[in-house]
N, C-alpha and C positions, 0 to 999 in steps of 0.2 A: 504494500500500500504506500503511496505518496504521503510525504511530509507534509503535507497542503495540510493538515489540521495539526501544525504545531502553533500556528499563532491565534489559529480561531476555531473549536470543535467542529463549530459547522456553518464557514462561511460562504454556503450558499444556501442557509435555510430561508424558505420564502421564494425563494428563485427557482426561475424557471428556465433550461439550458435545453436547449438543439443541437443533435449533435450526428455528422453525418458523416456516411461510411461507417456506421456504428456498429455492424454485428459481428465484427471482426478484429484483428489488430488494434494500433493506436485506437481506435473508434471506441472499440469494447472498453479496451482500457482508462479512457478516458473518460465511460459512462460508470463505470463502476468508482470509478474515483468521485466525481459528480456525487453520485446517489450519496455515499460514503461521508459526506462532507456536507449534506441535506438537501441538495438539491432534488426538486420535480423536473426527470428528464423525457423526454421525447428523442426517442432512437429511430435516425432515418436510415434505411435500406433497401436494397433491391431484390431480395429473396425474402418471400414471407414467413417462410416455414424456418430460414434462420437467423431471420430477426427476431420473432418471437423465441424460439428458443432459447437467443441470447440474451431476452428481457426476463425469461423467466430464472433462468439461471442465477443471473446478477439476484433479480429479486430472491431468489432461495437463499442463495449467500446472504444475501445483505438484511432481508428480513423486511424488506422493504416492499410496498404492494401500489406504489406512485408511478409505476416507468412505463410509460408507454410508447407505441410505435407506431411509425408509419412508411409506408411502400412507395417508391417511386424510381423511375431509372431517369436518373438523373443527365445522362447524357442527352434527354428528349426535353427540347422544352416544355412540351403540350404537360407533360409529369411534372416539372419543377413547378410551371404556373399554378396546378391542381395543388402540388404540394404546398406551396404557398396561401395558397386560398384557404386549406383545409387546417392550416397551422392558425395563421391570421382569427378563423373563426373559433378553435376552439382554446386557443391561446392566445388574448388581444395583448397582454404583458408576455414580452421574452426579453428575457436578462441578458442570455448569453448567445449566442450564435456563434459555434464551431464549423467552419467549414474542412471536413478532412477526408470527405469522399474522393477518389483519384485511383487509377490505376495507370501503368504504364503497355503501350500494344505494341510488338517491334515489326508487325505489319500493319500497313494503310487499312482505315476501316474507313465508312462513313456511315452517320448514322441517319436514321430517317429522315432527321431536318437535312438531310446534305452537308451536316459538318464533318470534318475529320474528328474521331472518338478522340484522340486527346483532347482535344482545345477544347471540344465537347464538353465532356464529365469533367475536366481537373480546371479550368476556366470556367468558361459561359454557367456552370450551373452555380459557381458562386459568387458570378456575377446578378445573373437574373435572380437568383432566391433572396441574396441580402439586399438588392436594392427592393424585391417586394413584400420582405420582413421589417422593413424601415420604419412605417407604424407602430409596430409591437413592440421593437426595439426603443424606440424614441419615447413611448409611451412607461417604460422600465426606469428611466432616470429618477433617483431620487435622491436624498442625502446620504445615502449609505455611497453613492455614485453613481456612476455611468453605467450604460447599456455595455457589452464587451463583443465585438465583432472578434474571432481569430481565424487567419488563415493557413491553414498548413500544407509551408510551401515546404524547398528544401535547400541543402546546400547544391544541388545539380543545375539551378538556374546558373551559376559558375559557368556553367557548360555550353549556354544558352548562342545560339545563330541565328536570330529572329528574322526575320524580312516582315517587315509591315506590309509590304506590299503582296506578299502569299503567308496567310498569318495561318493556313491550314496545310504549308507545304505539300502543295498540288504538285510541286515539280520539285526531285530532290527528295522525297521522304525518308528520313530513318526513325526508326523508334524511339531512340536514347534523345537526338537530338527534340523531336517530339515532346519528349516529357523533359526536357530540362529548360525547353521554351514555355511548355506552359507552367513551369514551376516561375520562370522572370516573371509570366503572367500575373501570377500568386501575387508578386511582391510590385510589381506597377500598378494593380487594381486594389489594394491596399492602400498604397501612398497615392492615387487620384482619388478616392473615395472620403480619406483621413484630411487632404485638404478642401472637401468640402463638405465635412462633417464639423458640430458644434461640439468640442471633446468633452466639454461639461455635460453634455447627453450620450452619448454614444461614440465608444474609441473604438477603432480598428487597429491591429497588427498584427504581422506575419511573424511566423516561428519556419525553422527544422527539426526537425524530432531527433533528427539523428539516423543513424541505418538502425532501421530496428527492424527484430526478428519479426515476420510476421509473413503471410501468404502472397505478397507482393510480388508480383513477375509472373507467378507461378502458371498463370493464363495461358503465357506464351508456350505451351508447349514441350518440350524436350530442352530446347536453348531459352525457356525461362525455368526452366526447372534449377540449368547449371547455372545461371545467373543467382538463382535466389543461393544454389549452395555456397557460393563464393561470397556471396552479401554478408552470410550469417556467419562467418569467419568473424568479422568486424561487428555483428552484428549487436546490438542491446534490444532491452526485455522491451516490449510492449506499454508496461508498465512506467519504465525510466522514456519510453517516447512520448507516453501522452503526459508527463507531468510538467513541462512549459508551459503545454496546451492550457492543461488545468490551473495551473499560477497564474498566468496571465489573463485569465477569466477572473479573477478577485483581486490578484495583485494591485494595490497602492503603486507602487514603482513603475509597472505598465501604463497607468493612466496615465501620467505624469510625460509620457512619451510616445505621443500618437503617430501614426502610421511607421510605429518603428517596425526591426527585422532583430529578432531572438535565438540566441541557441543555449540552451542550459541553463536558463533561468538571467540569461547575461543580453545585453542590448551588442549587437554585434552590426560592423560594415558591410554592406552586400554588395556586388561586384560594382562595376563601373558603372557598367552597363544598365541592372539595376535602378540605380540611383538618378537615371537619365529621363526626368520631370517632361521635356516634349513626347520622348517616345510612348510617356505612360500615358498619357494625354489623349494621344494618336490612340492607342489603347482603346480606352475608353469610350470616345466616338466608333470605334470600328466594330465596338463589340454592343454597343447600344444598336448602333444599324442593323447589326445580325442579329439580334437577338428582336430585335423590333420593341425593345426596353426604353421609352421614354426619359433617361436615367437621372439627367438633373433635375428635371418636373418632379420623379418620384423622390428624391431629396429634399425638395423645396416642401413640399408637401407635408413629408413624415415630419420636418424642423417647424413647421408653420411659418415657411418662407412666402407661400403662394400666394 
């Protein structure tokens, strides 16, 4: 279990946390930490039979009879809008929004909308969902604090070969490079969001977890199989990757530094590249177009800009 209740038994009692890619890895871990600490959480995933499973599990452990779930594939928007809709109404306060759904594909997919599946699921889906959680979130601020966006990117944006101009590398695909562009993604839709977010209502920031042990890659087949065995060399617990996650959902220290980039509980410099305010920009509008996301309306909106 995470240290997260040595300063406060249960600083998230009263709260209400989302928390996506949850029936799995960091997700699981993350939810069980949550619960553990008092939060009322909502486990987002895309298999029904084991996300339930994993809510009842945690609740058996935990003794706890508050965690519920809900289904969506998040790489479709028609899902993520529903998903949002169905959160929105039966949770008009959310404290916290974990975005940590993501997988990596080292073949070209596209998914129903015509996007390529990474930019899909490890982007666009937390872009559209926290700009249409904005509401709930905004509605969450109180003296205890801020609403808490986090996003879990990784160290692999390092890695990152962007072209704004084919931001679904239509020509050129590799897998790796895939996911370590939409991890920059992570960290530029972070830092355009955080500066037009009121931090005294609602922070945003990105984290890495770290390589942590968990079923990541494993998709791909044969050559994700030996990926994942070589990951887990270097690998940490599931546990030790979702605990940033969970810090920086309560953390004093995080609020204090909005649209920052995390590893280990430390405020850390992200590549050059990164830190680079036009391109995140460019971002922003490209992925408001595609996604057909009004994005600064629905900002203006949740802040009572409008």
């Amino acid at each position: 279990m995470s240290d997260i209740q040595s300063a406060s038994p249960a600083p998230f009692h009263g709260k209400t946390v989302v928390v996506t890619g949850a029936s799995d890895g960091i997700g699981r871990a993350a939810v069980r930490q949550y619960a553990a600490a008092g939060a009322t959480v909502v486990m987002v995933g895309r298999n029904e039979a084991k996300t339930r499973a994993a809510a009842q599990a945690i609740m058996g452990d935990s003794g706890r009879r508050d965690i519920t779930w809900e289904i969506a594939d998040l790489s479709r928007q028609e899902d993520v809008r529903d998903l949002a809709t169905r959160l929105l109404a039966s949770h008009p306060v959310i404290d916290v929004l974990a975005n940590n759904a993501g997988a990596m594909f080292l073949e070209r997919q596209v998914t129903s909308d015509g996007f390529e599946q990474t930019f899909a699921l490890n982007h666009l889906s937390y872009f559209t969902l926290t700009l249409h959680l904005l509401p709930a979130l905004a509605a969450a601020a109180t003296l205890r604090g801020p609403a808490r966006i986090v996003n879990v990117s990784s160290r692999a944006h390092e890695n990152a070969r962007p072209d704004l101009d084919d931001l679904q590398l239509t020509g050129g695909f590799g897998g790796w490079r895939a996911y370590a562009n939409s991890k920059l993604f992570n960290i530029w839709f972070t830092n355009a969001l955080a500066r037009r977010l009121d931090p005294a209502r609602i922070v945003v920031q990105a984290m890495h977890p770290g390589v942590v042990s968990t079923r990541f890659a494993t998709n791909n087949g044969r050559v994700g199989r030996l990926l994942r065995g070589l990951m887990d060399v270097v690998s940490v617990t599931p546990d030790q990757g979702a605990d940033t996650l969970v810090w920086l959902s309560h953390a004093p220290e995080s609020a204090a530094h909005p649209g920052a980039y995390w590893v280990k509980r430390a405020r850390k410099t992200p590549s050059r590249l990164a830190r680079n305010g036009e391109m995140a920009e460019a971002l922003w509008t490209q992925s408001a177009e595609l996604a057909h996301v009004p994005a600064d309306a629905l900002v203006a909106t949740a802040l009572g800009r409008a």
